[in-house]
C-alpha positions as CSV (number, residue, x, y, z in Angstrom):
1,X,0.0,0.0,0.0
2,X,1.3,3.0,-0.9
3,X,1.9,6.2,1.0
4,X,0.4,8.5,-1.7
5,X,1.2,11.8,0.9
6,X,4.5,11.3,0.4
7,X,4.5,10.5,-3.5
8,X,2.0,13.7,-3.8
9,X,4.3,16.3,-1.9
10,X,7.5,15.1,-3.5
11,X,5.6,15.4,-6.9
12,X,4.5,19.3,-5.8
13,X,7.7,20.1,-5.0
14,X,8.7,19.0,-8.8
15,X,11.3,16.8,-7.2
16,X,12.6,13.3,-8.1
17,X,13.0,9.9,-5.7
18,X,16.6,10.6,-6.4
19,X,16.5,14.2,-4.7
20,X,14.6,13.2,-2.1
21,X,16.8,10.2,-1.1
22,X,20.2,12.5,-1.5
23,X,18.8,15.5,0.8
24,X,17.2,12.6,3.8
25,X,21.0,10.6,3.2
26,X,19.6,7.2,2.1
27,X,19.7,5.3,-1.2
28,X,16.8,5.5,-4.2
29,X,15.8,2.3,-3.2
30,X,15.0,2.6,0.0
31,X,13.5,6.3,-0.3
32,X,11.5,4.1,-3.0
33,X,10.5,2.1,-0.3
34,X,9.2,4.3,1.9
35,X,7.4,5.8,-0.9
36,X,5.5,2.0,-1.3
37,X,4.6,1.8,1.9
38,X,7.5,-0.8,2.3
39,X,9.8,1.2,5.1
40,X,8.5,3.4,7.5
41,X,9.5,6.8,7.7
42,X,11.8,7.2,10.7
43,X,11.4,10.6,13.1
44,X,14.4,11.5,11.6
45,X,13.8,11.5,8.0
46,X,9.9,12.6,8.8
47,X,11.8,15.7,10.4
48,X,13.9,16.3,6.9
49,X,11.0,15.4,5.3
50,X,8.4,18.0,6.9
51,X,11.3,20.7,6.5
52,X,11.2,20.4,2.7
53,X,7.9,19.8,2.1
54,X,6.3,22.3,4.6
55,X,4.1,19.6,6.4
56,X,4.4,18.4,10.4
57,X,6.9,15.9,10.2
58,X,3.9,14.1,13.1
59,X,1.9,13.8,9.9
60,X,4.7,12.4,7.8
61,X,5.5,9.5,10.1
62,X,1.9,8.7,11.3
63,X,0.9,8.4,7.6
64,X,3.6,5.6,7.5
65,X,2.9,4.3,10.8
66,X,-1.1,3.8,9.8
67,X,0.6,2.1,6.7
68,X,2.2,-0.4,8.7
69,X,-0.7,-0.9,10.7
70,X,-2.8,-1.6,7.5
71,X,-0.4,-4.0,6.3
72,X,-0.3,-6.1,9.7
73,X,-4.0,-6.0,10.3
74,X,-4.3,-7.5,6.5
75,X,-1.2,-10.1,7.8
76,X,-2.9,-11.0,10.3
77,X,-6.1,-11.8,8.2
78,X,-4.6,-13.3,5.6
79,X,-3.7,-15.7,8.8
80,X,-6.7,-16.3,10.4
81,X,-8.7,-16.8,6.5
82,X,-5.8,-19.7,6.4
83,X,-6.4,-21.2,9.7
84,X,-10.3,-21.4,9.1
85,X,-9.4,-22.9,5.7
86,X,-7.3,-25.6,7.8
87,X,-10.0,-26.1,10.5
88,X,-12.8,-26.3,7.6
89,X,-10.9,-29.1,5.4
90,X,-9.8,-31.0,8.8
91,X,-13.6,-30.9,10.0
92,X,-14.3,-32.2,6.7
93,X,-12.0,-34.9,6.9
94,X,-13.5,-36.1,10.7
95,X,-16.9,-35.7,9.7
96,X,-17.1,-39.2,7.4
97,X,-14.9,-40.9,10.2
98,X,-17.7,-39.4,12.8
99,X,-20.8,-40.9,10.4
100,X,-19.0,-44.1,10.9
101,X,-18.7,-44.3,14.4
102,X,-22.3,-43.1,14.9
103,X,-24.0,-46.2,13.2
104,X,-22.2,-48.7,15.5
């Protein structure tokens, strides 16, 4: 998930992942990744951050920290749908083996 505040106030500012990542002292890739929602945004680099772009640098890393959130919660889903899956098929597998033990 992305963090579009950040993509949309580096794209205001007319500047370029590359600038970005070269004035917060971290490679493309990783300024990249905070872009994608893949990194947080430390305080430190929300407080560069906020500088250039005019904006609270509270707002900058609680925009990634909601990110991160979002990503667990759907983790954590994406867990609990695979467990019912594995409870549903095992209770279909006893079910037959229960049928059986009921006639005798």
């Amino acid at each position: 998930m992305d963090n579009l505040l950040l993509r949309y106030l580096r794209q205001r500012a007319g500047l370029s992942p590359e600038q970005v990542a070269s004035v917060i002292s971290v490679d493309v890739s990783a300024y990249t990744s905070m872009e994608t929602g893949e990194l947080l945004i430390s305080l430190q680099h929300s407080e560069i951050l906020g500088k250039m772009f005019n904006m609270a640098p509270e707002v900058l890393h609680s925009s990634s920290l909601h990110l991160e959130m979002i990503r667990m919660a759907r983790e954590v889903n994406q867990r609990q749908n695979l467990t019912i899956e594995m409870l549903t098929a095992l209770v279909r597998q006893l079910r037959p083996v229960k049928k059986i033990t009921e006639k005798n």
